[in-house]
C-alpha positions in Angstrom: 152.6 64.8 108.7 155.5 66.8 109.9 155.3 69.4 112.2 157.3 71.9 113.8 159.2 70.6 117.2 160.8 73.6 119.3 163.8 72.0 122.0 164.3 74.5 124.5 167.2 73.6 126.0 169.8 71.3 124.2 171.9 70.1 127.6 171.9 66.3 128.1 168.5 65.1 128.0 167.3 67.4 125.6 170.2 66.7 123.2 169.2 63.3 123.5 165.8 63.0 122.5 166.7 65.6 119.5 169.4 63.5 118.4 167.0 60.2 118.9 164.4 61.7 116.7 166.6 62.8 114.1 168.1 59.3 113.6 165.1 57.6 113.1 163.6 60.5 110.9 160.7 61.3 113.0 158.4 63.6 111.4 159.3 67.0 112.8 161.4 69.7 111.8 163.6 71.0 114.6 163.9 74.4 116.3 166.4 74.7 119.1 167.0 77.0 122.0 169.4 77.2 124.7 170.7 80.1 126.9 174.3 79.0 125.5 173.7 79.5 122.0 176.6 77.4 120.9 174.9 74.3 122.4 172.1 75.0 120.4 174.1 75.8 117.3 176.3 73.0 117.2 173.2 70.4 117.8 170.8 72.2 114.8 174.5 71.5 112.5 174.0 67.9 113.5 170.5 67.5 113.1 170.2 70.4 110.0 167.7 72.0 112.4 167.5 75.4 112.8 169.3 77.5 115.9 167.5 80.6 117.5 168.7 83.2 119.7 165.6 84.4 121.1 162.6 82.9 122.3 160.4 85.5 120.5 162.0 83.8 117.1 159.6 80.9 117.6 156.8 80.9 115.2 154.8 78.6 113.8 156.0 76.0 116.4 153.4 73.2 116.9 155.3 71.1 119.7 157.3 72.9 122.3 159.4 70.5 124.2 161.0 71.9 127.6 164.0 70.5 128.3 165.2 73.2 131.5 165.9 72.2 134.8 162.7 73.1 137.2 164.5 75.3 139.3 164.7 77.4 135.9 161.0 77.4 134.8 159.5 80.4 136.1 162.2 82.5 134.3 161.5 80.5 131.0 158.0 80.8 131.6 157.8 84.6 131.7 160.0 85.1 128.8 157.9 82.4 127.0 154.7 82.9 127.8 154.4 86.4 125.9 156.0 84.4 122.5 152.8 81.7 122.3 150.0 81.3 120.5 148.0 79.3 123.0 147.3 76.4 120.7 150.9 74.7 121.2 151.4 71.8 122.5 153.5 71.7 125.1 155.9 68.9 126.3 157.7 69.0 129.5 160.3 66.2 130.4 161.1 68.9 133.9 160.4 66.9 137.3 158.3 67.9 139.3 156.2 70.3 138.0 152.5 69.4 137.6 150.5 69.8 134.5 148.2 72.2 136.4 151.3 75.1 136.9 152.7 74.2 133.6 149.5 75.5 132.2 149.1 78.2 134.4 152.2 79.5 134.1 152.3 79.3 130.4 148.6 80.5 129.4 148.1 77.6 127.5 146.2 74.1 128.1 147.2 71.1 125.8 150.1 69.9 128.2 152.3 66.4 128.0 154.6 65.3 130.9 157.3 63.4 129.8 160.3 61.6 131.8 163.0 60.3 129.9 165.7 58.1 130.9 169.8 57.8 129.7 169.8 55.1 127.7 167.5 56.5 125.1 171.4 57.3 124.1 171.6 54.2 122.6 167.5 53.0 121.5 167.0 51.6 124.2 165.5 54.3 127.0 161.6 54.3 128.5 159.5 57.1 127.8 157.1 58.1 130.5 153.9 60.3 129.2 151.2 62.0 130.7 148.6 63.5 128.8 146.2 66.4 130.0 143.0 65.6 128.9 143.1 68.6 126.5 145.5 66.5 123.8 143.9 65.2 121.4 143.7 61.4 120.1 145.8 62.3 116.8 148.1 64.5 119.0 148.7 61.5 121.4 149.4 59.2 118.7 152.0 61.5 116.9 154.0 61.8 119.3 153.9 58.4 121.1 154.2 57.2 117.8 158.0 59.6 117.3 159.5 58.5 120.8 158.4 54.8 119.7 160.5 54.6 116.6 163.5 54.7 119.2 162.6 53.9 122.5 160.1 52.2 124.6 157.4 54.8 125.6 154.5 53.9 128.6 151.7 56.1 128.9 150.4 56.4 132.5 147.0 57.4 133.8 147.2 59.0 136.6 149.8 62.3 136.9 151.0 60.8 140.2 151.6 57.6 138.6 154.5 59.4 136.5 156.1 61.2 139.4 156.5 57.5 141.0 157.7 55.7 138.1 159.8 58.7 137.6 162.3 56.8 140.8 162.3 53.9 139.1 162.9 54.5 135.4 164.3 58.4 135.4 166.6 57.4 138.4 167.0 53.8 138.0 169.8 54.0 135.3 171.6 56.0 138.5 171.0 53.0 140.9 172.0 50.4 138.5 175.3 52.6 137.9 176.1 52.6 140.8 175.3 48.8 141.8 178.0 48.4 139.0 180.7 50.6 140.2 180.3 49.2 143.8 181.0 45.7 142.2 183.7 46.6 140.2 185.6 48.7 143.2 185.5 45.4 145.5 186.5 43.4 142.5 189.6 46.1 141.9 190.4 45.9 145.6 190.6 42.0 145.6 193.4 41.7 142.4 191.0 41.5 139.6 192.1 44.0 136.4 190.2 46.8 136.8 189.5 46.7 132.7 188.4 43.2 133.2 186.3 44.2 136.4 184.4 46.2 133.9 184.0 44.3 131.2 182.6 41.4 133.4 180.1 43.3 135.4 179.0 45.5 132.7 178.6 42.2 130.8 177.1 40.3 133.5 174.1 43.5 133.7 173.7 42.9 130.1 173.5 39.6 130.1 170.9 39.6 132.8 168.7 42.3 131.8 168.8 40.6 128.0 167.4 37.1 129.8 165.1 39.5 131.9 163.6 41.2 128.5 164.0 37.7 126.7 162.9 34.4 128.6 159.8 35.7 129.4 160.0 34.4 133.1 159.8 36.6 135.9 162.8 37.7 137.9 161.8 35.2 140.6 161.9 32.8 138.6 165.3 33.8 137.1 166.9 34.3 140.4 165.6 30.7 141.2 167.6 29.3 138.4 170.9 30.9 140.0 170.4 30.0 143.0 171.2 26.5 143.5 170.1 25.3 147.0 173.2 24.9 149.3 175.0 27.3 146.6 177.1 30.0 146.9 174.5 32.8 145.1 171.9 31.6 148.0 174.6 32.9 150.6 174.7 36.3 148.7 171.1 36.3 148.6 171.0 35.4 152.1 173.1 38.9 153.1 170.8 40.6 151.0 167.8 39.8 152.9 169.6 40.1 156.4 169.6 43.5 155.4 166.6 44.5 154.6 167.8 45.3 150.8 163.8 45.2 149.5 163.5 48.1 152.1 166.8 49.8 151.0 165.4 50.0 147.2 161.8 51.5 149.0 163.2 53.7 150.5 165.7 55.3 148.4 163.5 55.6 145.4 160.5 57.1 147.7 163.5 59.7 148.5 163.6 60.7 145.1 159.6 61.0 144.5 159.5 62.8 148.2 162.2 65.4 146.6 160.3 65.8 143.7 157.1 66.9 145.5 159.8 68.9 147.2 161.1 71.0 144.8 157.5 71.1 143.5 156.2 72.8 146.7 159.4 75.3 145.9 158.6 76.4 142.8 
C-alpha cells in the first residue's frame, strides 16, 4: 500500500534515502521540504514528487522523515508541531536526539530512529532503526521492508544500542575514508602515480570487504591467510599492535557516541 512519505530536508542524507526509494519504487509518494526551496524542487523534478514551501502545506502525510541537522530541531519542531495530526509516524535519521524529546517536542508518540550511512549512494548502505514501542507491527514492516529493497537495514533493541552502532556504521564510512587517503598519500609520497595509488587502494578495500561479505570466515581468519608467518604483512601487523591500534579504533569511535550524548545534553 502506498503511503504518503514527507522528507524534510533534501541535503545529503536526505537526498539520498529519497533518491534510494524512488529507484527501487518503494511504495510511497514523496513530499519534500527544505529551507532552500530549490533543493527541494530540483529533487521532487527527479523523483516526480511534489515540492512545498511551507510546512503548513503538509497534509495527509503518513510518514514524516526528518532529515535536519540536530542543532536545527527545536526550530523545526515549533514550526512543525502546530502542522500535525498526531497520528504520523515520525522518522528521525538526526543524531542524538532520543525518541523521548522527539515525541515531546513534536506532540506526537509513534517515533522511529534511523541512522543511515553514505554508501546507501550506491545499494549498498546499513540502515540502523529504532522503534518506540508505539509502531505498530504492519508499520515496522513497511518501512523496513522500503529501506530493504536497497540497503541492508538492522533493527536494534535497545535505543542506546543505535547511538553506539551509530560510531561504527554512521561514522565508519569516515574512518575507512580516511584509512584510504592515508595509504594513498604515503604511496604518492614514495613515486607511485597518484591515479594508480587510488585505483589500487580503493581496489584492495573492495576486494577485502567483498571476501569479508563473501567467504563466510571471520576477519581473524582472513587476516590469518595474509599473514604468512615470517612474512612481511606480520611486520605490519606487528606495528599495529605496538601501538595499541585496537585501542585507537575504541577510542575514537567512543568520541563520536560521547559527542553525541553531548550535543544531546545541548539541545
Amino acid at each position: 500500500m502506498q503511503k504518503n512519505l514527507a522528507i524534510l530536508g533534501t541535503g545529503k542524507m536526505g537526498r539520498t534515502l529519497a533518491l534510494g526509494l524512488n529507484r527501487v519504487h518503494a511504495p510511497f509518494k514523496f513530499f519534500l521540504y527544505n529551507p532552500t526551496s530549490e533543493k527541494a524542487e530540483k529533487l521532487a523534478d527527479e523523483i516526480q514528487g511534489t515540492a512545498v514551501t511551507a510546512l503548513d502545506q503538509l497534509a495527509y502525510i503518513d510518514v514524516i522523515l526528518i532529515a535536519c541537522r540536530p542543532q536545527q530541531f527545536n526550530q523545526l519542531a515549533f514550526e512543525l508541531r502546530p502542522v500535525l495530526k498526531g497520528d504520523e509516524l515520525i522518522v528521525s535519521i538526526m543524531a542524538a536526539i532520543p525518541t523521548e524529546t522527539l515525541a515531546q517536542k513534536l506532540g506526537v508518540s509513534k517515533i522511529v530512529r534511523m541512522m543511515p550511512n553514505t554508501p546507501n549512494k550506491i545499494g549498498l548502505g546499513v540502515n540502523l532503526f529504532y522503534f518506540s514501542p508505539t509502531v505498530s507491527l504492519p508499520e515496522r514492516t513497511h518501512l523496513l521492508n522500503s529501506f530493504a529493497l536497497f540497503s541492508s537495514v538492522f533493527t536494534l533493541e535497545k535505543e542506546d544500542y543505535l547511538d553506539i552502532c551509530t560510531a561504527f556504521t554512521g561514522c565508519g564510512p569516515a574512518l575507512v575514508f580516511e584509512w584510504a587517503r592515508l595509504m594513498m598519500e604515503i604511496m604518492i609520497r614514495q613515486g607511485i602515480n597518484p591515479n594508480d595509488a587510488h585505483k589500487m587502494v580503493a581496489k584492495t578495500f573492495l576486494g577485502a570487504s567483498t571476501l569479508l561479505m563473501s567467504e563466510g570466515k571471520s576477519p581473524l581468519e582472513l587476516r590469518q591467510e595474509v599473514a604468512s608467518k615470517g612474512g612481511v604483512t606480520v611486520e605490519a601487523l606487528k606495528v599495529f599492535s605496538d601501538s595499541k591500534m585496537e585501542q585507537i579504533i575504541e577510542k575514537a569511535t567512543h568520541q563520536a557516541y560521547l559527542r553525541g550524548k553531548e550535543l544531546q545534553e545541548n539541545l
